[in-house]
PyMOL Python script that loads the backbone (N, CA, C, O; Angstrom):
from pymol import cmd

cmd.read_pdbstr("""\
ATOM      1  N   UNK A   1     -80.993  45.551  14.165  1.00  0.00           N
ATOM      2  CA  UNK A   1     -81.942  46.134  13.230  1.00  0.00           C
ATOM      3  C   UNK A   1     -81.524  45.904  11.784  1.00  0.00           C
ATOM      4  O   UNK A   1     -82.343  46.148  10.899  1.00  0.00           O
ATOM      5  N   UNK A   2     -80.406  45.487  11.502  1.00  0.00           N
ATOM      6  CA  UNK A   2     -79.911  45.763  10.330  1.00  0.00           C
ATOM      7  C   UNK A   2     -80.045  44.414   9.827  1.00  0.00           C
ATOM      8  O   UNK A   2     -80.243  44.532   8.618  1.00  0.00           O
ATOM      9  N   UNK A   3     -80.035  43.161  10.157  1.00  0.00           N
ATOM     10  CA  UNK A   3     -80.449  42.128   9.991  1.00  0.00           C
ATOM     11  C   UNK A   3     -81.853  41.845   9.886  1.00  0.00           C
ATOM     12  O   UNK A   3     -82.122  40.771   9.348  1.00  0.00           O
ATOM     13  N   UNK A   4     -82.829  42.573  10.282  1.00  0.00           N
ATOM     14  CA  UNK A   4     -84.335  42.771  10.025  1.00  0.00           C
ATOM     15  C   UNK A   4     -84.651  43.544   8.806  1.00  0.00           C
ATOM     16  O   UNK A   4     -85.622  43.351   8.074  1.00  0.00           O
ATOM     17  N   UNK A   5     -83.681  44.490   8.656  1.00  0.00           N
ATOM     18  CA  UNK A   5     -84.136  45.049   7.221  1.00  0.00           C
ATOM     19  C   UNK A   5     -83.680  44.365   6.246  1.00  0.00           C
ATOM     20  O   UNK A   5     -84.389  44.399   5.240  1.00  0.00           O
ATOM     21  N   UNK A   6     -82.192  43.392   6.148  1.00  0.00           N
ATOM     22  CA  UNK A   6     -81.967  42.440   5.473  1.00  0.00           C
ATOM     23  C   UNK A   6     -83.477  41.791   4.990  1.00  0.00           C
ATOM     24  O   UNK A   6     -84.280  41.929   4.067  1.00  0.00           O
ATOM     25  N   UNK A   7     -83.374  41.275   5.798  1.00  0.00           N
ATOM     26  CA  UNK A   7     -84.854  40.258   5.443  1.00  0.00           C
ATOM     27  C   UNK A   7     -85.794  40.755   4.689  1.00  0.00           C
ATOM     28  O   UNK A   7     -86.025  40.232   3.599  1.00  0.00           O
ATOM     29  N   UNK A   8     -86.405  41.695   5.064  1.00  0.00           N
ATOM     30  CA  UNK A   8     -87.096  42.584   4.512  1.00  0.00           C
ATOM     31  C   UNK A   8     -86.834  42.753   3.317  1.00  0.00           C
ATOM     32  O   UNK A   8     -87.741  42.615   2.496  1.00  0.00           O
ATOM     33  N   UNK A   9     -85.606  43.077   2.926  1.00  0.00           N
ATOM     34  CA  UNK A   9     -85.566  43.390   1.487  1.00  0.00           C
ATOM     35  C   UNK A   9     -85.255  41.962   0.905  1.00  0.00           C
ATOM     36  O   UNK A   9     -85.668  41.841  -0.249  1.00  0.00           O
ATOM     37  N   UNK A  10     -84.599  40.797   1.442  1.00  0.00           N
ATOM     38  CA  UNK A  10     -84.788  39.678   0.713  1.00  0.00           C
ATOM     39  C   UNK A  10     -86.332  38.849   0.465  1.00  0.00           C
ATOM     40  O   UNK A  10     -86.607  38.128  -0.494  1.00  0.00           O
ATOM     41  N   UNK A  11     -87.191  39.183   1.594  1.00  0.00           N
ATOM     42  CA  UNK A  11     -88.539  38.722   1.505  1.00  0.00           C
ATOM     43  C   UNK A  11     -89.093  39.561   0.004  1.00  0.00           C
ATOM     44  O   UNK A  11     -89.779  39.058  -0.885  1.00  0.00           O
ATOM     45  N   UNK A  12     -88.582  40.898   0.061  1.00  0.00           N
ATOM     46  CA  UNK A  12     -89.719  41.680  -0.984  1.00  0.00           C
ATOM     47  C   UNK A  12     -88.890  41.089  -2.849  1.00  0.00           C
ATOM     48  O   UNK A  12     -89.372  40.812  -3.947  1.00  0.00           O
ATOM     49  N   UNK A  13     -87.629  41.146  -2.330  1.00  0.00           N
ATOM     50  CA  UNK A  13     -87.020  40.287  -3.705  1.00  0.00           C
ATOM     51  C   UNK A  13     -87.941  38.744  -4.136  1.00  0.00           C
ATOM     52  O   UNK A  13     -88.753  38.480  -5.023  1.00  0.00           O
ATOM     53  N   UNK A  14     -87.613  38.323  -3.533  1.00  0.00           N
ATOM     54  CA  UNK A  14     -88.676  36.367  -3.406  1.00  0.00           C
ATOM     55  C   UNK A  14     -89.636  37.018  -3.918  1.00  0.00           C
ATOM     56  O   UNK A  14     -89.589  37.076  -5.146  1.00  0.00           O
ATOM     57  N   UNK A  15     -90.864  37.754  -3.216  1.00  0.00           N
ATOM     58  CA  UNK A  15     -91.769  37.865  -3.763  1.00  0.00           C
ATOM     59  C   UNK A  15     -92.110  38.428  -5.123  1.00  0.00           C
ATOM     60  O   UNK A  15     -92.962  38.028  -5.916  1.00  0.00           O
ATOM     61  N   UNK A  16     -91.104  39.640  -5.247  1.00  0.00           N
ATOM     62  CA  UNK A  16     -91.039  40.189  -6.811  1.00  0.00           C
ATOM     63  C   UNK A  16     -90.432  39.159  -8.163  1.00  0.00           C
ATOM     64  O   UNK A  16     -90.666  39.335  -9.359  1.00  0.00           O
ATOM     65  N   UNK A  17     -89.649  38.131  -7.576  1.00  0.00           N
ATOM     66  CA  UNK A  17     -89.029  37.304  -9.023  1.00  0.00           C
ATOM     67  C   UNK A  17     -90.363  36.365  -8.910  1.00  0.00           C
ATOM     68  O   UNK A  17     -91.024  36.404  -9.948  1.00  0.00           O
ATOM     69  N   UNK A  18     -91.008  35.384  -7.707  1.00  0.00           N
ATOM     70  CA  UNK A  18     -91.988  35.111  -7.826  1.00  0.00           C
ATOM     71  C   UNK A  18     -92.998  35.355  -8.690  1.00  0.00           C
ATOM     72  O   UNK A  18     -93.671  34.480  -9.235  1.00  0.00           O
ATOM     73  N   UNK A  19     -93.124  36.548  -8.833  1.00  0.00           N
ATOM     74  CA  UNK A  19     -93.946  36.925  -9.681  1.00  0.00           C
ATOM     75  C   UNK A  19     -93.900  36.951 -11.027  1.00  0.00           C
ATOM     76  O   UNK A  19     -94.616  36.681 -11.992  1.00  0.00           O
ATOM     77  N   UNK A  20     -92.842  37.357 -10.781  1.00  0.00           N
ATOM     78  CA  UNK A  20     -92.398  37.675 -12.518  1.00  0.00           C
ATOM     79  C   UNK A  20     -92.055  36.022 -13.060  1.00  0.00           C
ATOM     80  O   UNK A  20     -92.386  35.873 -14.236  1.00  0.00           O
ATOM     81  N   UNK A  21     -91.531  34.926 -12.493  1.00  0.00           N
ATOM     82  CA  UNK A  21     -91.278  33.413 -12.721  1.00  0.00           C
ATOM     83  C   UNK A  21     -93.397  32.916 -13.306  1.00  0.00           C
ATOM     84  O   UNK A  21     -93.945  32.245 -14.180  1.00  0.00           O
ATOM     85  N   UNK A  22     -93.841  33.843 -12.058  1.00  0.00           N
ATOM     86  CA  UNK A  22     -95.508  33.249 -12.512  1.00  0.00           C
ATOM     87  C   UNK A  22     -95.543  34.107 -13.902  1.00  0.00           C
ATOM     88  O   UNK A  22     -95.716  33.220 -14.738  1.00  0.00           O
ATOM     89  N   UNK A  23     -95.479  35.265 -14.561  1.00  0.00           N
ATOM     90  CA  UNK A  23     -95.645  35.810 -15.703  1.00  0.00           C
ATOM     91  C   UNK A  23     -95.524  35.492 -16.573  1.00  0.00           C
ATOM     92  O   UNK A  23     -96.007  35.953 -17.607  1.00  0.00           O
ATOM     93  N   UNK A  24     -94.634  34.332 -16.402  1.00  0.00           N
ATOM     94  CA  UNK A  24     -93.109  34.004 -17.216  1.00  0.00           C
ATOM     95  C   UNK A  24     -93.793  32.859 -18.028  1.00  0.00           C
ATOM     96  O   UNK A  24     -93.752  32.683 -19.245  1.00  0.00           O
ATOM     97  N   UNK A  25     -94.310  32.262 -17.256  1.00  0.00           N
ATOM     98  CA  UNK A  25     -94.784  30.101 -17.274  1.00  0.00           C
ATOM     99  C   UNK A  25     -95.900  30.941 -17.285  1.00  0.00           C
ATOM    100  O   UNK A  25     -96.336  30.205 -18.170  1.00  0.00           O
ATOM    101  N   UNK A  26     -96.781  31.778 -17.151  1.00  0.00           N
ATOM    102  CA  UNK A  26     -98.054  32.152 -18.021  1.00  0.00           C
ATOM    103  C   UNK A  26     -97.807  32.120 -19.011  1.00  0.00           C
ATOM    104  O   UNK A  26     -98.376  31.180 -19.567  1.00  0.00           O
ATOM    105  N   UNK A  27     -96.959  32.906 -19.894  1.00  0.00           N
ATOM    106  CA  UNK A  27     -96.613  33.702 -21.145  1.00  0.00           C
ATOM    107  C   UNK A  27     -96.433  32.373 -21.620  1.00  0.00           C
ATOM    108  O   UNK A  27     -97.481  31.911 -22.071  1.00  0.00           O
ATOM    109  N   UNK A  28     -95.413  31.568 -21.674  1.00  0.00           N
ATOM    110  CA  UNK A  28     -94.960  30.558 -22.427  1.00  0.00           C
ATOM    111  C   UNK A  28     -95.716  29.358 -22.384  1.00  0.00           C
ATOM    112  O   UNK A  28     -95.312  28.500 -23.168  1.00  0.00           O
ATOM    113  N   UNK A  29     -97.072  28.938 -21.426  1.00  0.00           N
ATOM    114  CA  UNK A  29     -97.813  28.400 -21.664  1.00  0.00           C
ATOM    115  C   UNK A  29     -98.765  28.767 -22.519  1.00  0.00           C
ATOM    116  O   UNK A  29     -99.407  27.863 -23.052  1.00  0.00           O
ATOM    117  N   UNK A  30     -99.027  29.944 -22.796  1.00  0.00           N
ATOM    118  CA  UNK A  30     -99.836  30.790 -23.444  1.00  0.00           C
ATOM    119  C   UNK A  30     -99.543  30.482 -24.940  1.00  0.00           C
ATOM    120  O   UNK A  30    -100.303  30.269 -25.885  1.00  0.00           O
ATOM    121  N   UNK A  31     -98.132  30.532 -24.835  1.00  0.00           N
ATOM    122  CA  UNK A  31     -97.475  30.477 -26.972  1.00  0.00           C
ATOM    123  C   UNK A  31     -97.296  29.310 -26.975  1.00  0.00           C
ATOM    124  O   UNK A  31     -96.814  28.908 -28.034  1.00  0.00           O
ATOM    125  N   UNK A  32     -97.573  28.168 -25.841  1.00  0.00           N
ATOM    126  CA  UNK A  32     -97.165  26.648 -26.221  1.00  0.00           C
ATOM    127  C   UNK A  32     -99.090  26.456 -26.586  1.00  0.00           C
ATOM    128  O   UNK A  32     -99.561  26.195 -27.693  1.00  0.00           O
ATOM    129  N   UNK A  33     -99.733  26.637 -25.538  1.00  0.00           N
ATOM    130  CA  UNK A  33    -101.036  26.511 -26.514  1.00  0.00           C
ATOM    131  C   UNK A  33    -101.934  26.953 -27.631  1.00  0.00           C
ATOM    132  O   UNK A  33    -103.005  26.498 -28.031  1.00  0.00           O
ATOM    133  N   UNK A  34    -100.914  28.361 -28.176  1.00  0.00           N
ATOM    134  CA  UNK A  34    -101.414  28.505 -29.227  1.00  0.00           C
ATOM    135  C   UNK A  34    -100.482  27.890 -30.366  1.00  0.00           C
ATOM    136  O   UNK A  34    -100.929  27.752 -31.505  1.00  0.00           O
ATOM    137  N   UNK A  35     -99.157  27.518 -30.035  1.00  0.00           N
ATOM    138  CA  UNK A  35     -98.626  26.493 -30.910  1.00  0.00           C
ATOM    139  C   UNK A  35     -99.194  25.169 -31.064  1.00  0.00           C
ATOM    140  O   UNK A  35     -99.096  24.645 -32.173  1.00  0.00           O
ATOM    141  N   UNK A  36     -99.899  24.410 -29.921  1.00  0.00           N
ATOM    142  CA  UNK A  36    -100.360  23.073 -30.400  1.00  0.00           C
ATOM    143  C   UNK A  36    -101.796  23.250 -30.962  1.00  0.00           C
ATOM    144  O   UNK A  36    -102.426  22.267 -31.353  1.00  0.00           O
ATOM    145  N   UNK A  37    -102.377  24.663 -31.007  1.00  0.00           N
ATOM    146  CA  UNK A  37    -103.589  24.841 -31.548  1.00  0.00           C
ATOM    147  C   UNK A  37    -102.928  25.027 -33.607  1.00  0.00           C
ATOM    148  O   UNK A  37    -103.586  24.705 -34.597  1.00  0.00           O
ATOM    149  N   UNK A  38    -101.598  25.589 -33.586  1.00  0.00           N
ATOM    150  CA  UNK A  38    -101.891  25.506 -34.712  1.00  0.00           C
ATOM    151  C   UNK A  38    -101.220  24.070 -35.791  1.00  0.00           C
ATOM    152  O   UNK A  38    -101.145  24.114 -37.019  1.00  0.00           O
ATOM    153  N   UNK A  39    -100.803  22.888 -34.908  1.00  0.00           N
ATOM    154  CA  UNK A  39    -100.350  22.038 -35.104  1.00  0.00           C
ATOM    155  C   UNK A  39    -101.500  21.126 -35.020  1.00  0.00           C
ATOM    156  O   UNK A  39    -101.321  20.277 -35.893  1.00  0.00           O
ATOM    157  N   UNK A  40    -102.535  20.906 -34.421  1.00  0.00           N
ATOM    158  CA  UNK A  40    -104.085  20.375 -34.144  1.00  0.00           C
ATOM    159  C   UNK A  40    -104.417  21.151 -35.270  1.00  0.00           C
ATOM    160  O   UNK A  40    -104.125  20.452 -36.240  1.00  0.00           O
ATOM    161  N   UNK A  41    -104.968  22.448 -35.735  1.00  0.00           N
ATOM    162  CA  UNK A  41    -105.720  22.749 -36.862  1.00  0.00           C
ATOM    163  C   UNK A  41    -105.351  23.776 -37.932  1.00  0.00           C
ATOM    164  O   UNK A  41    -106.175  24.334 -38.656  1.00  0.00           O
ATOM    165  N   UNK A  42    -103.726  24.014 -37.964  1.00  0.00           N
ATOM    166  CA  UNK A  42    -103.357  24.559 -39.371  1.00  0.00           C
ATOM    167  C   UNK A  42    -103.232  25.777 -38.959  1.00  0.00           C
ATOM    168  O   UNK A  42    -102.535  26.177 -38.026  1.00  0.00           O
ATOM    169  N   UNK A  43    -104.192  26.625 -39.943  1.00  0.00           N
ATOM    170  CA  UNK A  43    -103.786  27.891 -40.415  1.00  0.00           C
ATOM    171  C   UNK A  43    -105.019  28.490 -39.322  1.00  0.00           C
ATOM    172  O   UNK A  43    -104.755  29.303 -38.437  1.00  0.00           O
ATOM    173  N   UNK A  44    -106.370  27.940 -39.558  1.00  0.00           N
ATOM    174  CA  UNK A  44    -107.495  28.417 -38.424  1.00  0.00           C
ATOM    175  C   UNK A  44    -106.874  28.768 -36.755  1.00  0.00           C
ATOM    176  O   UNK A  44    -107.214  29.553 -35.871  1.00  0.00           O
ATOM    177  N   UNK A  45    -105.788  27.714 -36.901  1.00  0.00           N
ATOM    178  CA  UNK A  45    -105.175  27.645 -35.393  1.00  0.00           C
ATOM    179  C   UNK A  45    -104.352  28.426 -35.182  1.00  0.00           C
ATOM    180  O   UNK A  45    -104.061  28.686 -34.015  1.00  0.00           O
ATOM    181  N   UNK A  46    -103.676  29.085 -36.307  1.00  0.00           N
ATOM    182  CA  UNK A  46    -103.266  30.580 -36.262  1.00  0.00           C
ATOM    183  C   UNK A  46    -103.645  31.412 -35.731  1.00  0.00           C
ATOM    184  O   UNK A  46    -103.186  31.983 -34.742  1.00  0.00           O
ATOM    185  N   UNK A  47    -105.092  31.720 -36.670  1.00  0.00           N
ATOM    186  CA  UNK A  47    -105.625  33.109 -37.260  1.00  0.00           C
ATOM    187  C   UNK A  47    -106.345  33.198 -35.911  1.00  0.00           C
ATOM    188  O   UNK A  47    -106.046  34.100 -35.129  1.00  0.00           O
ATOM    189  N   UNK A  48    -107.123  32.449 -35.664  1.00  0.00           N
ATOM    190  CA  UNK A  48    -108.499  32.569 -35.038  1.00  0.00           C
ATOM    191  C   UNK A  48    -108.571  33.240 -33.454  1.00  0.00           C
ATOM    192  O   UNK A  48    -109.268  34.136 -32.978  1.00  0.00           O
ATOM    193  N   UNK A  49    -107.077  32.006 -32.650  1.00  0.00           N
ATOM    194  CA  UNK A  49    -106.892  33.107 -31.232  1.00  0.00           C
ATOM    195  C   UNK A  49    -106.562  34.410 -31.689  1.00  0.00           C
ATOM    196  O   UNK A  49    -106.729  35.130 -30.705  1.00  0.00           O
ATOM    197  N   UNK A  50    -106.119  35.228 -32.811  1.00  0.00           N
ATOM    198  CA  UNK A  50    -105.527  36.465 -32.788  1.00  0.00           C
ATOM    199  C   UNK A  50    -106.592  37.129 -32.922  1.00  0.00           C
ATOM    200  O   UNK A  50    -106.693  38.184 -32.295  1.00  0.00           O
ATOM    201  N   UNK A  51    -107.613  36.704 -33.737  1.00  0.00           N
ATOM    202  CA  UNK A  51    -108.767  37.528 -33.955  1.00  0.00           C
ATOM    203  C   UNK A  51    -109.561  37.889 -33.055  1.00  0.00           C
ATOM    204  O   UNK A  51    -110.240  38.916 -33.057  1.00  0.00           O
ATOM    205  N   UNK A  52    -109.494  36.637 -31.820  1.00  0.00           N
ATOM    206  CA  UNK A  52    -110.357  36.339 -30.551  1.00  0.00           C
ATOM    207  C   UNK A  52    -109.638  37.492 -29.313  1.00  0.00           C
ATOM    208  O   UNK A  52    -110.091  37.652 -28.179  1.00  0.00           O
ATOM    209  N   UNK A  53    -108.242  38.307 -29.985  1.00  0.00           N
ATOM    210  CA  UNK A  53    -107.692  38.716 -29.011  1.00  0.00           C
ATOM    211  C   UNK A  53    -108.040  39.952 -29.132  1.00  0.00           C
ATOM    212  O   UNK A  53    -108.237  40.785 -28.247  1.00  0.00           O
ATOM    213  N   UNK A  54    -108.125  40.066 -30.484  1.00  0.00           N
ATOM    214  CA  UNK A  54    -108.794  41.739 -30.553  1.00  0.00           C
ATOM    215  C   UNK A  54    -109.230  42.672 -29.797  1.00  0.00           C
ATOM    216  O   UNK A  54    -108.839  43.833 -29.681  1.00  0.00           O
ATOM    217  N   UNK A  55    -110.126  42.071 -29.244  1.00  0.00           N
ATOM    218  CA  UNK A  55    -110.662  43.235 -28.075  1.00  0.00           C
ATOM    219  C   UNK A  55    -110.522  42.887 -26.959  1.00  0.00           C
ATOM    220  O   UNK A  55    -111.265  43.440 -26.149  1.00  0.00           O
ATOM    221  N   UNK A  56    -109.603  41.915 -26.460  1.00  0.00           N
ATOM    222  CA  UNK A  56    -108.654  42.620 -25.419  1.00  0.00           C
ATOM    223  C   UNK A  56    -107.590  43.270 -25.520  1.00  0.00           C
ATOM    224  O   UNK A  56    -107.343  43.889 -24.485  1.00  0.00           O
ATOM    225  N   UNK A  57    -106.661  43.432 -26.526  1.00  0.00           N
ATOM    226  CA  UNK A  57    -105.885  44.270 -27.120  1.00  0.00           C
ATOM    227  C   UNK A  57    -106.222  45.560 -26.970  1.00  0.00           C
ATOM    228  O   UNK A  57    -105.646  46.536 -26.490  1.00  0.00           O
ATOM    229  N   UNK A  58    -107.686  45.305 -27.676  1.00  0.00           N
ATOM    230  CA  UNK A  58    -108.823  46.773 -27.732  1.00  0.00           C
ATOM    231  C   UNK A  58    -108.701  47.549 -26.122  1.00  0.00           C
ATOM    232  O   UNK A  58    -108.324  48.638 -25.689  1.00  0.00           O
ATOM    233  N   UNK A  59    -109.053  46.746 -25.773  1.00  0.00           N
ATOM    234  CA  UNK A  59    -109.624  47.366 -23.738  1.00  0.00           C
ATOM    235  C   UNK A  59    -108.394  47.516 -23.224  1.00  0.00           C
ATOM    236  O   UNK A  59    -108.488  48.414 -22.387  1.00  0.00           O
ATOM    237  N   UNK A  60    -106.938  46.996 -23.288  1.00  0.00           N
ATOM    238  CA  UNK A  60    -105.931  47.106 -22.799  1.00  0.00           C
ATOM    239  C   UNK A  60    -105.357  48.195 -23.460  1.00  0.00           C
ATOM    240  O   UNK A  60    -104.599  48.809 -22.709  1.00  0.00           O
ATOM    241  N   UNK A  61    -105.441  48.688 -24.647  1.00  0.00           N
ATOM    242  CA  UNK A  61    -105.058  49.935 -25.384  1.00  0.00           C
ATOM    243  C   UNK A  61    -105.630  51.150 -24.815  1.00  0.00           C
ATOM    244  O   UNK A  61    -104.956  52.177 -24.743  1.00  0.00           O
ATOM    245  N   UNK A  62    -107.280  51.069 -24.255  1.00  0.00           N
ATOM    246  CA  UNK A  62    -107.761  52.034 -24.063  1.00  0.00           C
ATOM    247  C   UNK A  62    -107.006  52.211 -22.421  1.00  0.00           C
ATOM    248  O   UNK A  62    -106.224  53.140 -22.217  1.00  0.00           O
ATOM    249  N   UNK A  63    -107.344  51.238 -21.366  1.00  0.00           N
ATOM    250  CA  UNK A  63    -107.220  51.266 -20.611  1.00  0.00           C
ATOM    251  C   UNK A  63    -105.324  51.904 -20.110  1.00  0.00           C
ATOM    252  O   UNK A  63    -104.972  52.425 -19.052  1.00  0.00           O
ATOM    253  N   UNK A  64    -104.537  51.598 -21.270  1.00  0.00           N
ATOM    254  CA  UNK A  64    -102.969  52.441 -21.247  1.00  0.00           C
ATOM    255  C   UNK A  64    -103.403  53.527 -21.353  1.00  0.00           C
ATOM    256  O   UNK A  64    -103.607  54.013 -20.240  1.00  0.00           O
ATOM    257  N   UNK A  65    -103.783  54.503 -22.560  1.00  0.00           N
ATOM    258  CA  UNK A  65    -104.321  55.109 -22.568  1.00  0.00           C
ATOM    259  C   UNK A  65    -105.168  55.999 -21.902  1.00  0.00           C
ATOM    260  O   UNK A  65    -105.345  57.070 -22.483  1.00  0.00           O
ATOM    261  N   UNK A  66    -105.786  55.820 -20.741  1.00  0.00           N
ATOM    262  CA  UNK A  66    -106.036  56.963 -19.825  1.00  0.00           C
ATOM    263  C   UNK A  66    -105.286  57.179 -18.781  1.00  0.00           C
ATOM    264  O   UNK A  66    -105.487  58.163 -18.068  1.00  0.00           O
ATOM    265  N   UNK A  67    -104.136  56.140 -18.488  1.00  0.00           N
ATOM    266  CA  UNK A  67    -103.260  56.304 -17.657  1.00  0.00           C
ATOM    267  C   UNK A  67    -103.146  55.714 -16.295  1.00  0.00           C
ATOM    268  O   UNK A  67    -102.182  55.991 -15.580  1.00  0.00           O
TER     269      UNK A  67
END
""", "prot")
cmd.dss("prot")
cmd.show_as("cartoon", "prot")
cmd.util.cbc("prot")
cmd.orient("prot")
């Protein structure tokens, strides 16, 4: 039995860094395309995703917020 719960807890590890490795290479694909957006168009390529993020910022604030 004790070799079955092994597993168990190594299966639920895999799956939890898994995840967090996918979060990870989201996130940093995320700041690599808003870096070649602002290397393609300047300062617009700045400003413009942040402005565009607003209200999901918005809905994710509220949505902490009720708990």
């Amino acid at each position: 039995m004790t070799d079955n719960h092994q597993t168990d807890d190594t299966d639920k590890q895999k799956s939890e860094r898994k995840a967090e490795i996918i979060l990870l290479v989201g996130v940093l694909l995320f700041i690599a395309a808003w870096a070649g957006s602002v290397v393609l168009w300047g300062i617009p390529g700045l400003y413009i995703p942040a402005v565009m993020l607003v209200p999901v910022i918005y809905v994710l604030m509220v949505l902490g917020s009720r708990g």
